[in-house]
C-alpha positions in Angstrom: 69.3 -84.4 6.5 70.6 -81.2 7.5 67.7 -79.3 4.7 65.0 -81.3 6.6 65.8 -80.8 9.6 65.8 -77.0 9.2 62.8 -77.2 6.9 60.6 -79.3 10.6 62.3 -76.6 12.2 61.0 -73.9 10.3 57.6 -75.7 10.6 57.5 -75.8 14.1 58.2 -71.9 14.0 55.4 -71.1 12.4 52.6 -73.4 14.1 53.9 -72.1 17.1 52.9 -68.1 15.9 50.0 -69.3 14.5 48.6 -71.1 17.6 49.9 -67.9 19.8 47.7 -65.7 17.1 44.8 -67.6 17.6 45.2 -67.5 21.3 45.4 -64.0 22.0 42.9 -63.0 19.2 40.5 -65.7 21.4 41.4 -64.3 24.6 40.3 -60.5 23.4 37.1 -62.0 21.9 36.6 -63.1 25.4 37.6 -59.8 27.0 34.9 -58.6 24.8 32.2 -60.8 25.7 32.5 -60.0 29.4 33.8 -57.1 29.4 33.1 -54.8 33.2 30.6 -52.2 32.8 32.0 -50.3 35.1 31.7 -46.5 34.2 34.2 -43.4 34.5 31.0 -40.9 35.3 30.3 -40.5 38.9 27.0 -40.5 38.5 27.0 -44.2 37.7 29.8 -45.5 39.5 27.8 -44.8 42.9 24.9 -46.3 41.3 23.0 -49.2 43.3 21.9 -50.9 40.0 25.4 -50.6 38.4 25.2 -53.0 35.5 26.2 -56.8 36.3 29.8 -57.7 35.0 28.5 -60.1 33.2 27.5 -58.7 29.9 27.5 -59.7 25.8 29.4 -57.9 23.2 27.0 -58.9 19.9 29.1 -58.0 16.4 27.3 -55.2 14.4 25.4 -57.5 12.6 24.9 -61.1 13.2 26.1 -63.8 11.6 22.8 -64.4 9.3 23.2 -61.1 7.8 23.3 -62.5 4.3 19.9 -64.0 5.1 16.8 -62.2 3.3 14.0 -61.4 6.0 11.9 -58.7 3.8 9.7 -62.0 3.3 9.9 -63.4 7.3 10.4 -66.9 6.8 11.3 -69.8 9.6 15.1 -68.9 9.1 14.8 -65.1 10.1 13.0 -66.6 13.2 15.7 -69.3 14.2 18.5 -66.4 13.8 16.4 -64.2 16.2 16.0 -67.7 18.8 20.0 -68.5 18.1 20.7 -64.7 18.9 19.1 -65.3 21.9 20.0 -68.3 23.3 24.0 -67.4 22.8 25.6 -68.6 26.4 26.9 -65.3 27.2 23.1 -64.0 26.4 21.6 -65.6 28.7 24.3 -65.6 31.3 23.8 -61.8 31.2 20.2 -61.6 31.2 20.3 -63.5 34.3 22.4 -61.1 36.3 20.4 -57.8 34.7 17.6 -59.7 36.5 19.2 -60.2 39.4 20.6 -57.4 39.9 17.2 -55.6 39.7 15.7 -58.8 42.1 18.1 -57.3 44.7 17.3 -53.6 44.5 13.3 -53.5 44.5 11.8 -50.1 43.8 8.3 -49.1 44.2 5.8 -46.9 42.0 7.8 -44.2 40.6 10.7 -44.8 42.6 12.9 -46.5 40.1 15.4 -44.5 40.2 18.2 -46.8 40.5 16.2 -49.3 38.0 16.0 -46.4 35.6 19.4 -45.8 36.0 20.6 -49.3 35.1 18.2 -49.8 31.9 19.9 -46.5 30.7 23.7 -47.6 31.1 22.5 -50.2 29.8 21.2 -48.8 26.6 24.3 -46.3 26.6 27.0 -49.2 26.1 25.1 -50.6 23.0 24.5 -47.0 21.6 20.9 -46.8 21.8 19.6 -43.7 21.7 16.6 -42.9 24.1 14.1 -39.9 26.0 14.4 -39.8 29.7 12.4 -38.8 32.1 9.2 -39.9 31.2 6.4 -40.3 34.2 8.8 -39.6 36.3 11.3 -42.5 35.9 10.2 -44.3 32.4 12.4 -44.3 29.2 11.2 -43.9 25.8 14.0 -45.8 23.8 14.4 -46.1 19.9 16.2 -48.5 17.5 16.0 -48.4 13.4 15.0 -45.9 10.7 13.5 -43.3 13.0 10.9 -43.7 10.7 7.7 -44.7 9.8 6.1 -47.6 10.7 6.3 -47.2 14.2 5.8 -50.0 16.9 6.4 -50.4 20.6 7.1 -52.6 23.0 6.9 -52.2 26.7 7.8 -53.6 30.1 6.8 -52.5 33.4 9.6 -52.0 35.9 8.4 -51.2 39.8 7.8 -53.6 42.6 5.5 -54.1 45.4 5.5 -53.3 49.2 5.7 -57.4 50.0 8.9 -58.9 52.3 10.2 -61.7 50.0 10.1 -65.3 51.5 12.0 -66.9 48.9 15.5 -67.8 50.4 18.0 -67.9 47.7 21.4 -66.1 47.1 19.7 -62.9 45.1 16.6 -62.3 47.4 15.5 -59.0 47.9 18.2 -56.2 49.7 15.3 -54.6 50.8 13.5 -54.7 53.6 9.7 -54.8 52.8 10.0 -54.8 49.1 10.3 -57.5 46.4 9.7 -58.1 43.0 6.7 -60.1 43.3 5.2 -59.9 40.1 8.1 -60.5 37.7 8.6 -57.2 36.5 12.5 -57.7 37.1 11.8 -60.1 34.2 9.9 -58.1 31.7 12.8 -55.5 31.7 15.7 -58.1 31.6 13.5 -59.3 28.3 13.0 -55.8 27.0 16.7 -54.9 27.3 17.8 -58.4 25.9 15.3 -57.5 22.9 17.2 -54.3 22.3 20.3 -55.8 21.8 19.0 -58.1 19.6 17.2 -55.8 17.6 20.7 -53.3 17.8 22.5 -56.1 16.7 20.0 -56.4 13.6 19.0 -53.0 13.6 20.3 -52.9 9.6 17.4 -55.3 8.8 14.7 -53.2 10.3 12.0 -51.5 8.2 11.3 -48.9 10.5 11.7 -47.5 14.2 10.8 -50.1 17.2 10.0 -47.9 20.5 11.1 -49.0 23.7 8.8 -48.1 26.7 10.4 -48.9 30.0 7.0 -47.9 32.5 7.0 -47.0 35.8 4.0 -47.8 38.2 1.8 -50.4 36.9 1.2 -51.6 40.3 0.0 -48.1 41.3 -2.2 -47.7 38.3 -1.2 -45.1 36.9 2.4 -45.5 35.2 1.1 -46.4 32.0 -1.4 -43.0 31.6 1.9 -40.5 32.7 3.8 -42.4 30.2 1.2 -41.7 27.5 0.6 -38.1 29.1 4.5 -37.3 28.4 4.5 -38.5 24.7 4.9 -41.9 24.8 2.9 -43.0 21.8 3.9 -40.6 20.0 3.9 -41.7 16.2 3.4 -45.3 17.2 1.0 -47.6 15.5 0.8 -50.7 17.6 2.1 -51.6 21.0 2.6 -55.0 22.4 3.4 -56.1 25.8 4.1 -59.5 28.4 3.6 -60.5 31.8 4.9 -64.2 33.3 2.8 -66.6 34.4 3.0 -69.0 36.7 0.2 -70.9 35.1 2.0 -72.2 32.3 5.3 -73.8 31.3 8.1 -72.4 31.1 8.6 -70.0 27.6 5.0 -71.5 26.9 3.2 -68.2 25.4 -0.3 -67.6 25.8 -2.8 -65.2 24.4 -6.7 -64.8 23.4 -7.7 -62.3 20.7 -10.8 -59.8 22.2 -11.3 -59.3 26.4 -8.0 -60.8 28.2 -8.3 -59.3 31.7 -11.0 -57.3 33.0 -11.5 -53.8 34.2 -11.2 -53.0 37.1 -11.7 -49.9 39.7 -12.5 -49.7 43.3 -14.6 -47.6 45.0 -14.9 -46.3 48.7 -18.4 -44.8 50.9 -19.2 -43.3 53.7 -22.4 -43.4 54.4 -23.9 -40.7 57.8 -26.6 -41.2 60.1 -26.8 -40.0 63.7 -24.8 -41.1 66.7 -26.6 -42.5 69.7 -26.4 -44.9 72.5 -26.9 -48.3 71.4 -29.5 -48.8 74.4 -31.6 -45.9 73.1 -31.7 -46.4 68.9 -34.9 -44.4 68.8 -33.0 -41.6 69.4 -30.4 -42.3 66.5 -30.2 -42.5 63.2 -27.9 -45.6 62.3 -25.3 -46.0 59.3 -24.8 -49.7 60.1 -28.5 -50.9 58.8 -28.4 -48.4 56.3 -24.3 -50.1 55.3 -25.5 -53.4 55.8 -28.7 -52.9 53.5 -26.3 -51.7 50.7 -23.9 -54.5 51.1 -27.0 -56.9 50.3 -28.6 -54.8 47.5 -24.5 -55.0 45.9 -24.9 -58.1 45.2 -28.3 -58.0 43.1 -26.6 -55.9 40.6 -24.7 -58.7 39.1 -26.8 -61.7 40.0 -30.3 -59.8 39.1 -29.2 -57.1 36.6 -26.0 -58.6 34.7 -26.2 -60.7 31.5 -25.0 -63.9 33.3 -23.0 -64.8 30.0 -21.0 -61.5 31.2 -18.6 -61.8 33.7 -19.1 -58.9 36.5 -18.0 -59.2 40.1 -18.5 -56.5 42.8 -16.8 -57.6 46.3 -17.1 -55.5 49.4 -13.7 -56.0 51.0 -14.0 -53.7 53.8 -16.6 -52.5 56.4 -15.4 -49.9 59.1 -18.4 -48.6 61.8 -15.7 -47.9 64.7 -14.9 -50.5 67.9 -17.3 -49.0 70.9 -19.9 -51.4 71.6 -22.6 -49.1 73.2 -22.4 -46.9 70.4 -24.3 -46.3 67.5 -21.6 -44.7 65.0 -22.2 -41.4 63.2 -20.7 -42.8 59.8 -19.6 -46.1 58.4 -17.1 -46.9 55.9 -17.3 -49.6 53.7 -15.8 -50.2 50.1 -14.5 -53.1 47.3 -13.8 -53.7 44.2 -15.8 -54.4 40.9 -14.5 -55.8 37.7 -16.0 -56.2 34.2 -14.5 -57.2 30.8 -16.4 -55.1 28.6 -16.3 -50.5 28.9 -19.9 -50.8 28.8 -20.6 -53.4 31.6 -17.9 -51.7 33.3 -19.0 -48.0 33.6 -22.6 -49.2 34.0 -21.1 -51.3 37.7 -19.8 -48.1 38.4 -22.8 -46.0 38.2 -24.8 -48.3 39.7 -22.7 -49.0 42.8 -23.1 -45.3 43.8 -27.1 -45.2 42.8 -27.7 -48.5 45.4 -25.8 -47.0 47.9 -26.7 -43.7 47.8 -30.9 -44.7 47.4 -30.4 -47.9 50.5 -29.0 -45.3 52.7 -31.5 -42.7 52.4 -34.2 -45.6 52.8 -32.6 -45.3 56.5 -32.6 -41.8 56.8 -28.8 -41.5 56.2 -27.0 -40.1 53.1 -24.1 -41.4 51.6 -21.0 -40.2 49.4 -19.0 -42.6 46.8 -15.6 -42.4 46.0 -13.9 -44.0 42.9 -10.4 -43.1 43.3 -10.5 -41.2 40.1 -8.0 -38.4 41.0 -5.2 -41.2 41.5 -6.2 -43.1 38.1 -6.9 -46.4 40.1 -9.6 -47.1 37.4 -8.2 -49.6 35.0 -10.5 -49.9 31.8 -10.5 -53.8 30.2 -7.4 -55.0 28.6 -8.8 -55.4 25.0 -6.4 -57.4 22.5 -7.4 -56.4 18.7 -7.9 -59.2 16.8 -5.2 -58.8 13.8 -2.3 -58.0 16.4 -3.4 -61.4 18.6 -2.7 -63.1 15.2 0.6 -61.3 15.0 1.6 -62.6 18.6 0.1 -66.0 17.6 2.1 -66.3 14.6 5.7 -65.4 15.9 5.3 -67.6 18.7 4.6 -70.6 17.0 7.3 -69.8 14.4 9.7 -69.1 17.2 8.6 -72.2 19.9 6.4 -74.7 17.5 2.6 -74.6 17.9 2.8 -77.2 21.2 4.1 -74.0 23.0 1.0 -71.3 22.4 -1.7 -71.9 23.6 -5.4 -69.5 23.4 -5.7 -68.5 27.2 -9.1 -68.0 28.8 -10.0 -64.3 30.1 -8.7 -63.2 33.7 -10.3 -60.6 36.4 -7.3 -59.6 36.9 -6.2 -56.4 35.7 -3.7 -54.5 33.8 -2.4 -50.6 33.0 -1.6 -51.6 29.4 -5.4 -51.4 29.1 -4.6 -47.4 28.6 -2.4 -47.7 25.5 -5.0 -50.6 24.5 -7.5 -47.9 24.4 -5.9 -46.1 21.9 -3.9 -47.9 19.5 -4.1 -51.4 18.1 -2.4 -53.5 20.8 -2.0 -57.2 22.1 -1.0 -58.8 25.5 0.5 -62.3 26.4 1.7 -63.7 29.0 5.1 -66.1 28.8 5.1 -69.3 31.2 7.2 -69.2 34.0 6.3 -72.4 35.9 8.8 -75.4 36.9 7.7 -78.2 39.5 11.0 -78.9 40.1 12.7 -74.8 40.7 9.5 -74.5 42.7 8.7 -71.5 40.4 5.0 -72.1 40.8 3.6 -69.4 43.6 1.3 -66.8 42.3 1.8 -63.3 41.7 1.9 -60.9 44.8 2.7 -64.2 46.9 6.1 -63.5 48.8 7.1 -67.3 47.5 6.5 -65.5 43.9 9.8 -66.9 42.1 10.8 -67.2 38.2 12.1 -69.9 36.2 15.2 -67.9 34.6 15.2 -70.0 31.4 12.4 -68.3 30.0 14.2 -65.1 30.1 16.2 -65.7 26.5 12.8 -66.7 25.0 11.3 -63.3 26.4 14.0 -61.7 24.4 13.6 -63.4 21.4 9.9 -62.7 21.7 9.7 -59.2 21.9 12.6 -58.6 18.9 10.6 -61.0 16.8 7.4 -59.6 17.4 8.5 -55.8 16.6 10.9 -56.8 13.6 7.9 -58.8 11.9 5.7 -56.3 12.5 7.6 -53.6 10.4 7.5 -56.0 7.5 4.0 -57.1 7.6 2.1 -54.4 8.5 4.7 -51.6 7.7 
């Protein structure tokens, strides 16, 4: 009795230590997991954008690193997707969001956004160029070798006062995150650490291109003007959409959003009484006469079976009503989804008003805004890169969740790196009746549905792993 009861006894001891080993090894896991980001540099710690507390600790490879991708197969997608969708994943992808939701920055103001994606990429180790356009990164993970391929999110925000009450709205007055850029770098950076995490699989170098000022048009043409395509081979990007489901992708191979520039004229006469018009010489026939003859360019000169659209959106002649006005200015906006039909709307827009204004004795000068890079060329996906996004998705999501979209006159900066190196865009739904994530872009009701932001992720890793197998 007395050997048994020693031997329970000896047992229990043992259990015991074993159960307290398990639960402090669990509780450091956890530490880990969500560990504070909080930095010892100055610099950082009076950062607006510090990163959220809430962050993910991913192992140094994960756990289907016995699994043989240099032949993608449906597994190698799933372990990107179960990366992804990890709890603690998406738990911090929400609050990187967030936390740039709160702190909107405008074109080429992202300081503080910049500032975050970098600590970011500094806790996982990845190394990275900075400045580039003034506030963009140029990130790399892999070989640092050949083949190349990048992937890019946009980062600034727009001059709009969000509407949207909810407990991360916009800290800013006047400012929001209206188009869901917040979103497309929360993806980006959630792609890196996938792709860190996996980084011994990769068969090559994935850039990262973090890009400043889309909205102003110019962001993606700095970037490229400071080197960042350099070596690359293909670049792929996404924007949400409000129009579809949420973590429904969507794509079209050839045209997917127009080009787009706008254009400004001032057109001179003569100033005179309005009682006397003999005695003028008046800009507002001559403006009026040119708005009219706009509109026969695309409905009398445009294949019809070729989208165009030129919209005068403004028309200025001064507020004195006895007065005949020395000058009027007017100016729009024309769009096009091919380079040719494109430039031809430009250089007719200036020949019609030019020629109607001297028809009424006035001249007139056209200004397109080139200096500040406001014209956007067509966004032009090339065909074998649409396949590539087709493929991954349907791998990824199932082929219920891709859909081919139709083309959009709406319009995009990625058309620059489009113009120069293979390249597809998507878009990645966003839309939930019952969140009330269904407002346009540039609407101050604009809101996300944060679900799709783990999908985003897995996207983007997916989509730049599988392309330095397949076309490496």
């Amino acid at each position: 009795m007395k050997i048994l009861t020693s031997a329970i006894f000896f047992l229990l001891t043992v259990l015991t230590a074993v159960s307290l080993a398990d639960e402090i090894s669990s509780s450091a896991f956890h530490g880990a997991l969500f560990a504070d980001h909080t930095c010892n540099n100055q610099d950082k710690k009076d950062s607006l954008l510090s990163p959220p507390n809430t962050t993910t600790s991913f192992p140094t490879s994960d756990s289907s690193s016995g699994l043989d991708c240099d032949v993608w197969s449906k597994a190698c997608s799933e372990a990107v997707l179960s990366l992804a969708r990890r709890a603690e994943m998406a738990a911090w992808l929400k609050a990187v969001r967030r936390k740039i939701h709160e702190n909107p920055e405008l074109a080429f103001e992202e300081i503080e956004t910049s500032r975050l994606i970098r600590e970011e990429l500094d806790l996982m180790e990845v190394s990275y160029r900075y400045p580039l356009a003034k506030t963009g990164i140029r990130g790399w993970i892999g070989t640092g070798g050949p083949p190349f391929v990048a992937i890019r999110a946009d980062m600034d925000a727009l001059p709009i006062q969000e509407a949207v009450e909810w407990e991360y709205k916009s800290k800013v007055a006047g400012k929001m995150h209206a188009c869901g850029h917040d979103a497309h770098v929360a993806m980006l950076i959630g792609a890196a650490k996938i792709l860190k995490t996996r980084e011994h699989l990769l068969k090559g170098t994935v850039i990262l291109l973090f890009q400043p000022a889309e909205e102003a048009g110019n962001g993606a043409k700095r970037m490229m003007q400071d080197g960042a395509l350099e070596d690359v081979e293909a670049i792929f990007a996404v924007h949400v959409s409000h129009q579809h489901s949420t973590s429904v992708i969507g794509s079209r191979p050839g045209p997917l959003l127009a080009g787009c520039g706008f254009f400004r004229a001032v057109i001179s006469g003569k100033k005179g009484t309005a009682g006397n018009p003999h005695h003028s010489v008046d800009p507002i026939l001559a403006a009026s006469a040119a708005v009219i003859s706009l509109q026969g360019i695309v409905s009398r000169e445009s294949n019809p079976l070729d989208s165009q659209v030129i919209s005068v959106t403004s028309f200025n002649g001064g507020d004195n009503l006895d007065m005949i006005p020395d000058t009027v200015v007017l100016g729009g906006t024309f769009r096009a989804f091919s380079n040719t039909s494109f430039y031809q709307l430009l250089e007719r827009i200036e020949q019609v008003i030019v020629e109607q204004a001297s028809v009424f004795r006035c001249t007139a000068e056209v200004d397109y805004f080139e200096k500040e890079y406001t014209i956007y060329p067509p966004t032009v996906n090339d065909d074998r890169m649409y396949e590539h996004v087709k493929k991954v998705s349907i791998d990824l999501l199932g082929e219920k969740n891709f859909m081919v979209v139709p083309p959009m006159m709406g319009a995009e900066d990625f058309s620059f790196y489009s113009q120069v190196i293979p390249s597809a865009f998507y878009y990645i739904g966003i839309r939930n009746e019952t969140l009330g994530s269904t407002h346009t872009g540039h609407s101050p009701y604009f809101m996300i549905d944060e679900d799709v932001l783990p999908i985003g992720a897995a996207a983007y890793a997916t989509i730049a792993e599988r392309y330095l197998i397949e076309y490496g």
